[in-house]
N, C-alpha and C positions, 0 to 999 in steps of 0.2 A: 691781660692779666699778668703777662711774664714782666713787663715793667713795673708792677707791687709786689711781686717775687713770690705771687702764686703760681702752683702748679696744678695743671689737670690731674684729676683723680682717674687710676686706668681702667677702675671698674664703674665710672659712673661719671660719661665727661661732664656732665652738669655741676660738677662739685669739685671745688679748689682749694689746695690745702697750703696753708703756709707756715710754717715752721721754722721759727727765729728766737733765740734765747733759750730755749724749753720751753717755751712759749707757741700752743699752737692756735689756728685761728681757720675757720672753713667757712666755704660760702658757699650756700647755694643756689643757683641760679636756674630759673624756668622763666622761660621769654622774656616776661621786661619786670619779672617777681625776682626778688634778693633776700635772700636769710645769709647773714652772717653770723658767727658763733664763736666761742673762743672762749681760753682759759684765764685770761686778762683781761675785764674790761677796759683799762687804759689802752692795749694792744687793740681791741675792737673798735675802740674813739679813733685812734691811730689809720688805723683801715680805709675806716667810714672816711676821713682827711683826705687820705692818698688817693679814692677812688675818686669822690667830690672832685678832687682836684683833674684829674682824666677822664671822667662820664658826666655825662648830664645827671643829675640824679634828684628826685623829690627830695625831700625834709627827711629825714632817718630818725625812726621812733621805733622804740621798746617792740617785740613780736607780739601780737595779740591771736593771729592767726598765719597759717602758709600753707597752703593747698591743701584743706584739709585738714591739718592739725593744728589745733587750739593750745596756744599756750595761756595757762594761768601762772599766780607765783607761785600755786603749790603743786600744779600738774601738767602733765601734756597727755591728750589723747586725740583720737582720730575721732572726727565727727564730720557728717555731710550735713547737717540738720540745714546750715545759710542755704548749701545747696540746693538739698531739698526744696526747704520752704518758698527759693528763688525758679524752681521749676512748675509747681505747682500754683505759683502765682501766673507764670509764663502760660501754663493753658488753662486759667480759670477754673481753677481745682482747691481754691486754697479751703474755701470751706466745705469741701466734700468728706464724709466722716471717714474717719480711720477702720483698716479692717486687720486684725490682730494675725490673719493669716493669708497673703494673698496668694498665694500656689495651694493646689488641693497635697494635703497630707500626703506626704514622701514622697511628691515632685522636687528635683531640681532645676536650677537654669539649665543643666545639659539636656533635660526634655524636650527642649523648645529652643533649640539651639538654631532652627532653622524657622523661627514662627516670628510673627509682626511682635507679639508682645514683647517683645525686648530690642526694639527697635527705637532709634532716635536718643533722647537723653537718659531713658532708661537703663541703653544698654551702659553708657557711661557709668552709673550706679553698681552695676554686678559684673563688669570688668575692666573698668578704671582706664576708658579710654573715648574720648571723644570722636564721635560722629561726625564727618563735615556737614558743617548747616546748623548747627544744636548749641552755638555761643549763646548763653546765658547772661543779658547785662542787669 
């Protein structure tokens, strides 16, 4: 990244900032997922060249999604719904109906902090961390 004159971010090495003209432009990187961003789309076009030209890289197209956040043209929010609906397919649950409340009234996950129910890709769900074993294709 220091030969496209990004610099690690110190609070977060996953993210590179570059900073040319007034012009700034960040990337973020998780395993072999890329978000790039910036205040210029020509500088972004610009980017997407120089790394092309130094990584292997897929076809680079517009963000629709990145871990979890859904970008449209008029919002971004956080959603697991692909998630989800990719877990639940995973142990033959897709059509199991919906329960509007799964923990009894004013339990939280800290109740069962030490229980199976929050075990496996679940626990990924209520603390944003994957289980070895629990890869989702």
């Amino acid at each position: 990244m220091n030969k496209v004159k990004f610099k690690q971010s110190t609070s977060d090495p996953c993210i590179f900032i570059r900073k040319e003209k007034r012009r700034k432009t960040i990337i973020c990187l998780y395993v072999d997922d890329l978000l790039i961003a910036g205040s210029d789309p020509d500088e972004v076009k610009t980017v997407i060249n120089l790394l092309q030209n130094e990584f292997e890289m897929s076809k680079s197209a517009p963000a629709t999604e990145f871990l979890g956040l859904v970008f449209t043209p008029t919002e971004l929010k956080l959603d697991q719904e692909e998630y989800i609906d990719k877990m639940l397919k995973c142990f033959y649950m897709s059509e199991c109906k919906p329960c509007s409340t799964p923990l009894e009234p004013k339990r939280t996950p800290a109740d069962f902090t030490n229980s199976e129910l929050f075990e496996g890709p679940f626990l990924e769900l209520i603390s944003c961390r994957k289980p070895p074993g629990t890869e989702l294709n």
